[in-house]
Each structure stands twice: as C-alpha cells, then as structure tokens.
Backbone as a chain_set.jsonl record, in Angstrom:
{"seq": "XXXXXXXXXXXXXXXXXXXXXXXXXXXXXXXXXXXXXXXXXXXXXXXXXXXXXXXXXXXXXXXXXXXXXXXXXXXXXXXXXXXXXXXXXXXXXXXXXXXXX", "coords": {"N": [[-31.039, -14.054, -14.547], [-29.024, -14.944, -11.757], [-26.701, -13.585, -9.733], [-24.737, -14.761, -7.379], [-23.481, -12.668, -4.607], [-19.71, -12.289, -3.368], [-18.998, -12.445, 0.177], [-17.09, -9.566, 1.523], [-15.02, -10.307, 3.715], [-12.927, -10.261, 6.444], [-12.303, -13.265, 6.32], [-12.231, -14.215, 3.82], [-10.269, -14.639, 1.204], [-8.67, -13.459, -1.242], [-8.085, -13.567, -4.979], [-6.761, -11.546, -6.233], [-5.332, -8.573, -4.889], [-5.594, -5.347, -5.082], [-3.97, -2.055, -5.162], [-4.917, 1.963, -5.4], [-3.163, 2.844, -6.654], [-1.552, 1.01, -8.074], [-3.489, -0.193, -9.859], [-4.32, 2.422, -11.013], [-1.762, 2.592, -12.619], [-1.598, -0.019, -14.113], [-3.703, 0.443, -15.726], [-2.617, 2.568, -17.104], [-0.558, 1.835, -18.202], [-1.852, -0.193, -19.998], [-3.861, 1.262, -21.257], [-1.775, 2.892, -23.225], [-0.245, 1.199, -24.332], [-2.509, -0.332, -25.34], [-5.388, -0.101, -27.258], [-8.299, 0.91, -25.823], [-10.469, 0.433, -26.453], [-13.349, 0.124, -29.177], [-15.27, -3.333, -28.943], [-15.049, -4.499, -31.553], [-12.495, -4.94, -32.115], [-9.417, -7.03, -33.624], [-9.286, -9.902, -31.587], [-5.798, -10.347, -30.514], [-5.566, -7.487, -30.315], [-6.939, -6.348, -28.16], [-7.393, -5.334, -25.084], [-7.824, -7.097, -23.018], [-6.97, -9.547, -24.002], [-4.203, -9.799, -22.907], [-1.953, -10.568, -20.596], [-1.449, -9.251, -17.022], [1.145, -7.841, -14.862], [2.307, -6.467, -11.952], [4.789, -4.775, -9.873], [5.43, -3.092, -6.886], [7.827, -0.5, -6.067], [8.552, 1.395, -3.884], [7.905, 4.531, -5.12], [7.38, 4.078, -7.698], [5.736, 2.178, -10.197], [5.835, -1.175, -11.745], [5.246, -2.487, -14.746], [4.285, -5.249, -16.573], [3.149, -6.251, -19.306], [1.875, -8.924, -21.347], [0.834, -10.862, -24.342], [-1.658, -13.478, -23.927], [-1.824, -15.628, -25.109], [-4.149, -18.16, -25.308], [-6.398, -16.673, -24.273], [-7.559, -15.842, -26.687], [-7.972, -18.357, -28.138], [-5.733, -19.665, -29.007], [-2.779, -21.24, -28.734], [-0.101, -20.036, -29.191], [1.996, -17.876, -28.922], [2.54, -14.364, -29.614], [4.934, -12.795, -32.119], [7.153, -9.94, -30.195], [5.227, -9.132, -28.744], [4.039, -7.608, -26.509], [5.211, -5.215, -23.474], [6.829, -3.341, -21.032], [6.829, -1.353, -18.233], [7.47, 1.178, -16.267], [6.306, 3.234, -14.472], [5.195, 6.285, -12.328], [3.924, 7.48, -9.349], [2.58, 9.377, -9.226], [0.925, 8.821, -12.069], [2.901, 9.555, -14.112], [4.32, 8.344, -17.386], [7.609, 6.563, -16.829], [9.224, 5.29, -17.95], [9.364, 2.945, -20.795], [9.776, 0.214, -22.274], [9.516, -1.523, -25.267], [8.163, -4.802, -26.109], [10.97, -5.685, -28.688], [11.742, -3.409, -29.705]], "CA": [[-29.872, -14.689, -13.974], [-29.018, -14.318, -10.322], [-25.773, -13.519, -9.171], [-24.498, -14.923, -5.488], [-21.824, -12.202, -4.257], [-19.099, -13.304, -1.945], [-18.99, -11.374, 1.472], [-15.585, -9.689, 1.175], [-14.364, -9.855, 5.346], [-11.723, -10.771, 6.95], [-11.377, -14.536, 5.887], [-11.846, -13.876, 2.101], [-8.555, -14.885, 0.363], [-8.924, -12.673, -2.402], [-7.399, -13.999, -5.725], [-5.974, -10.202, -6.536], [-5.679, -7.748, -3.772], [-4.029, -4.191, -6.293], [-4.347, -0.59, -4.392], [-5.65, 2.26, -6.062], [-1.971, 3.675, -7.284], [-1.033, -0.169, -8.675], [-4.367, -0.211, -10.857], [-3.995, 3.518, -12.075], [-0.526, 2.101, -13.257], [-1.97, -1.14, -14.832], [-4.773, 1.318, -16.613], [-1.892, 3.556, -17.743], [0.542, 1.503, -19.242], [-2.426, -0.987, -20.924], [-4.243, 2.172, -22.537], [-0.568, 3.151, -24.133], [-0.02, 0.162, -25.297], [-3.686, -1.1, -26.22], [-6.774, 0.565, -27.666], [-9.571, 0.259, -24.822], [-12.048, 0.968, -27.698], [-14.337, -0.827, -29.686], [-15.102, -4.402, -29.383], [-14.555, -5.355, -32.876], [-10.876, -5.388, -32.427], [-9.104, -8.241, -33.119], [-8.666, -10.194, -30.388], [-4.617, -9.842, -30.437], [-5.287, -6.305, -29.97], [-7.656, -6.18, -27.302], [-7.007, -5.399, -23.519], [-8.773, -8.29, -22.328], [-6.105, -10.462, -23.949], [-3.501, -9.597, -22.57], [-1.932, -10.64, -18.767], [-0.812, -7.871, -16.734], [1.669, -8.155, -13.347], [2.793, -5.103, -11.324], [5.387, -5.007, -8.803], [5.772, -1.627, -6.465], [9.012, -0.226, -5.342], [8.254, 3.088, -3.231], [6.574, 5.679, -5.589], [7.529, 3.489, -8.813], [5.311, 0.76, -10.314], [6.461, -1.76, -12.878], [3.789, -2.782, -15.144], [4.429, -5.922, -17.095], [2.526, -6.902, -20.167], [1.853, -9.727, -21.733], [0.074, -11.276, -24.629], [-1.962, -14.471, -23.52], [-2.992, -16.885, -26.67], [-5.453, -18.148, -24.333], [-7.688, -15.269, -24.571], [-8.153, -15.397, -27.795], [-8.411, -19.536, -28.399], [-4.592, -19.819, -29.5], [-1.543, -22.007, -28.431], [1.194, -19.678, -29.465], [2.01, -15.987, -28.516], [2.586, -13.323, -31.062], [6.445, -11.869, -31.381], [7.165, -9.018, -29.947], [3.71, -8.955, -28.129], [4.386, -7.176, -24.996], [6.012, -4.468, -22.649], [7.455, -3.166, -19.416], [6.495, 0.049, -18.039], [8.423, 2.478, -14.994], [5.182, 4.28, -14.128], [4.906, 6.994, -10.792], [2.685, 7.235, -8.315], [1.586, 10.458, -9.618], [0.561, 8.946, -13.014], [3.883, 9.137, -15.257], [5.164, 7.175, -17.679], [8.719, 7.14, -16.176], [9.895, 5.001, -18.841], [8.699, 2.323, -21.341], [10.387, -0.75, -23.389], [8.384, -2.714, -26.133], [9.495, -5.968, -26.811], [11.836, -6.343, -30.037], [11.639, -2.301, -29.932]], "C": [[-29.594, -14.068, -12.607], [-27.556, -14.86, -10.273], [-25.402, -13.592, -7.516], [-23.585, -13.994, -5.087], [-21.158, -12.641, -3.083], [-19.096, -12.178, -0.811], [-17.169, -11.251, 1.207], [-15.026, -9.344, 3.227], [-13.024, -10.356, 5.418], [-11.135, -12.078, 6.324], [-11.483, -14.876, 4.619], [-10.233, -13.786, 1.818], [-9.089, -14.195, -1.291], [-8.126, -13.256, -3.89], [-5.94, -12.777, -6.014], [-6.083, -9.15, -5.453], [-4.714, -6.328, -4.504], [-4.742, -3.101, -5.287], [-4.298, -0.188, -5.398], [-4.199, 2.32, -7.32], [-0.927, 2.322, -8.319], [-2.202, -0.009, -9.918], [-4.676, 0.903, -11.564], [-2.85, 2.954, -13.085], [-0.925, 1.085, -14.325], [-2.563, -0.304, -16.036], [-3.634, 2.104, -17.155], [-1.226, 2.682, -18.945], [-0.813, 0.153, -20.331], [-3.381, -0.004, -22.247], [-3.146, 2.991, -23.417], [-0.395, 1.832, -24.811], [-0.944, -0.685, -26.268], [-4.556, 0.0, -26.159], [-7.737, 0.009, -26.774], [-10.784, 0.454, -25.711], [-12.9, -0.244, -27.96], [-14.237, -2.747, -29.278], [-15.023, -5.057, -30.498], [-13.132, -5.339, -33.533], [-10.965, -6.525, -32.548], [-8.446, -8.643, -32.335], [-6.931, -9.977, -29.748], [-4.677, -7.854, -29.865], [-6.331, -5.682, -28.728], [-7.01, -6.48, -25.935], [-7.119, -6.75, -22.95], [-7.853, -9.835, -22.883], [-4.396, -10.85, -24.015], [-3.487, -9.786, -20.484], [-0.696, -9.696, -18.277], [-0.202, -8.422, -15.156], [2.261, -6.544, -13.424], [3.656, -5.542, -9.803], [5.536, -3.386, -8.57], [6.956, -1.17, -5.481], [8.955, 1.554, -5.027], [7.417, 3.359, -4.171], [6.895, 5.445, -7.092], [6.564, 2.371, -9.091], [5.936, 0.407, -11.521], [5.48, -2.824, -13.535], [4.644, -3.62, -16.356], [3.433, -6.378, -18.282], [2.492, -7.743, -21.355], [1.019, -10.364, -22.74], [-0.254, -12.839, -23.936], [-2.997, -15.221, -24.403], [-3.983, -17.17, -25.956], [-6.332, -17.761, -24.721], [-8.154, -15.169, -25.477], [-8.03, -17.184, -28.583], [-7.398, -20.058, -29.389], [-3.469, -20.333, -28.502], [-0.539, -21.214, -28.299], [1.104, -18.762, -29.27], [2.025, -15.705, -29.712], [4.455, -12.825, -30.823], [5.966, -10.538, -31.158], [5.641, -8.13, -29.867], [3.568, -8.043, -26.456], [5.499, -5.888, -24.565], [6.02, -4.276, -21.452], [7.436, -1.381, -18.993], [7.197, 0.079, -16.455], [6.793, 3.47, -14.654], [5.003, 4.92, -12.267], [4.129, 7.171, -10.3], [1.524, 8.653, -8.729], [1.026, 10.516, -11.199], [1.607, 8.517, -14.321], [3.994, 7.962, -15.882], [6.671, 7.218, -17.51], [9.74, 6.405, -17.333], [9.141, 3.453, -19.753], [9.262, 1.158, -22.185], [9.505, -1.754, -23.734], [9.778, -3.621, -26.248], [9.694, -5.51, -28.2], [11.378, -5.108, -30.621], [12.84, -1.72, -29.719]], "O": [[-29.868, -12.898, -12.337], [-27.167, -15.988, -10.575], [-25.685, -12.758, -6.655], [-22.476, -14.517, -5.189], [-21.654, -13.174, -2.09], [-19.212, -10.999, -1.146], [-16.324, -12.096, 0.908], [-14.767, -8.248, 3.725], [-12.261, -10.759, 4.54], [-9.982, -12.188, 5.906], [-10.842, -15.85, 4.222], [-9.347, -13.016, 2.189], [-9.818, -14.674, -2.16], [-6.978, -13.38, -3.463], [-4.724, -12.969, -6.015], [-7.255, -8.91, -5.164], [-3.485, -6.262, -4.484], [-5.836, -3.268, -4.747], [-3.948, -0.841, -6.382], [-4.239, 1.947, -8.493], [0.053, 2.563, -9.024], [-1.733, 0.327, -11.005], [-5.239, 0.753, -12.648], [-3.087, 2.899, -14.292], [-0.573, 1.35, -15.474], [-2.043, -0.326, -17.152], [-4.081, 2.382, -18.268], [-1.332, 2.798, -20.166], [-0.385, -0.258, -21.41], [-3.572, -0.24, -23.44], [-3.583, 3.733, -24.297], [-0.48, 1.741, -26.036], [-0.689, -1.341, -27.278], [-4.558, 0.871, -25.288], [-8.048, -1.181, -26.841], [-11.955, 0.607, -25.363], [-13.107, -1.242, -27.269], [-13.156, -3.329, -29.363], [-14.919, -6.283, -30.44], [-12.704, -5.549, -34.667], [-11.851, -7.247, -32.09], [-7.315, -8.235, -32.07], [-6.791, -9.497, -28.623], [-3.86, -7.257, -29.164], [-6.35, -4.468, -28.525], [-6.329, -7.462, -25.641], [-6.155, -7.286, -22.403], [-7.998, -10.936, -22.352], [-3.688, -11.62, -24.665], [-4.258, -9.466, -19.579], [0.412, -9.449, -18.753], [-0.827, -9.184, -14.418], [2.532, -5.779, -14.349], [3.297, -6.336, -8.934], [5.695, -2.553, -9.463], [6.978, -1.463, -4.286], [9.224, 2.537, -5.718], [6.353, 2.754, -4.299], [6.752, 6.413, -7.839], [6.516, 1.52, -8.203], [6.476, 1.213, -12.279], [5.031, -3.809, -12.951], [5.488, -3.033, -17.033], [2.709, -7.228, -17.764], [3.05, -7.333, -22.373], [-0.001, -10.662, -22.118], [0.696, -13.442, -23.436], [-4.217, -15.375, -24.453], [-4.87, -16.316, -25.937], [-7.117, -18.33, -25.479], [-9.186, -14.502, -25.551], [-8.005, -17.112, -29.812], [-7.739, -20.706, -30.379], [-3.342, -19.725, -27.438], [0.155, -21.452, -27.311], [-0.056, -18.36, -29.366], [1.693, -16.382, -30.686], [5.043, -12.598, -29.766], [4.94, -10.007, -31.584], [5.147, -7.162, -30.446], [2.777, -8.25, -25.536], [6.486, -5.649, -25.261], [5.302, -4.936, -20.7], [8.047, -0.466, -19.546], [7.358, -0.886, -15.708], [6.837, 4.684, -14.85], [4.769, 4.227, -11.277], [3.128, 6.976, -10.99], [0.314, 8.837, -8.6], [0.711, 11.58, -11.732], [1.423, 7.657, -15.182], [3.867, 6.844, -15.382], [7.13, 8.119, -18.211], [10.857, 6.861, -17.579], [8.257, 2.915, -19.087], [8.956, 1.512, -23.324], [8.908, -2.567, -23.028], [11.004, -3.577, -26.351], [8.775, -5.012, -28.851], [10.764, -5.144, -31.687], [12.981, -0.51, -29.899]]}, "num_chains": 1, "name": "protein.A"}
C-alpha cells in the first residue's frame, strides 16, 4: 500500500492545529479517565472512542471529553460518559468533574 503525504506549508489548512502543552493536556486527562491499554477493550472504554476539545486560557487547559457512539457503530451515548478537566501547563490535574459524579 502506498501512502501520498500532504506537503504541510504555508497554504495547508490543517483540520487540527494543538501545540505541544494542549496535547500533553489532552494525553493527561484521556489516560485518567481511559485505559490506553489493550485493544480488547470494549469499545465504550477505549480512547479512540471518545471526542476530545481543549480550550487554553494562559497556563490552564480545559480538556473536554466526550463519548462518541459513532466510534463504536452506535446511535446513542452512554450516561454519564464523559468529563472536564482544569489541567496546567506544567502537567497538573488542577481539577477534574465526571459527569453524574
């Protein structure tokens, strides 16, 4: 199989554009909340189906997570599938709320 890669320059519109200290954050708060382990999780509990947003305010990120039926060939979420992370630039978890926790 041959892979084409895209040239990444200047007029590349990138879908995701995260710096390093947004995607430490993402990686923090998704290995607290999910097992990056084995693939013979079930899907519900796997990283990979789950959708993640981050917003950064100074030396705070805010790491959103989300289950996404989708991912796993389902219509309907799960309750209390998800959380909201406070994470610092130097790593912390600054604070943490599960849903319907």
């Amino acid at each position: 199989m041959s892979v084409q890669l895209p040239v990444f320059d200047h007029t590349l519109k990138p879908e995701v554009d995260v710096d390093g200290y947004t995607l430490q954050a993402i990686r923090i708060a998704a290995d607290d909340l999910l097992k990056s382990g084995p693939a013979d999780l079930p899907c519900g509990e796997k990283q990979v189906s789950y959708r993640y947003r981050a917003l950064r305010r100074g030396d705070i990120i805010f790491v959103r997570i989300e289950f996404k039926p989708e991912n796993c060939g389902r219509t309907v979420g799960m309750l209390d599938d998800g959380a909201t992370y406070a994470i610092g630039v130097d790593g912390r978890i600054l604070r943490r709320d599960l849903d319907g926790g």
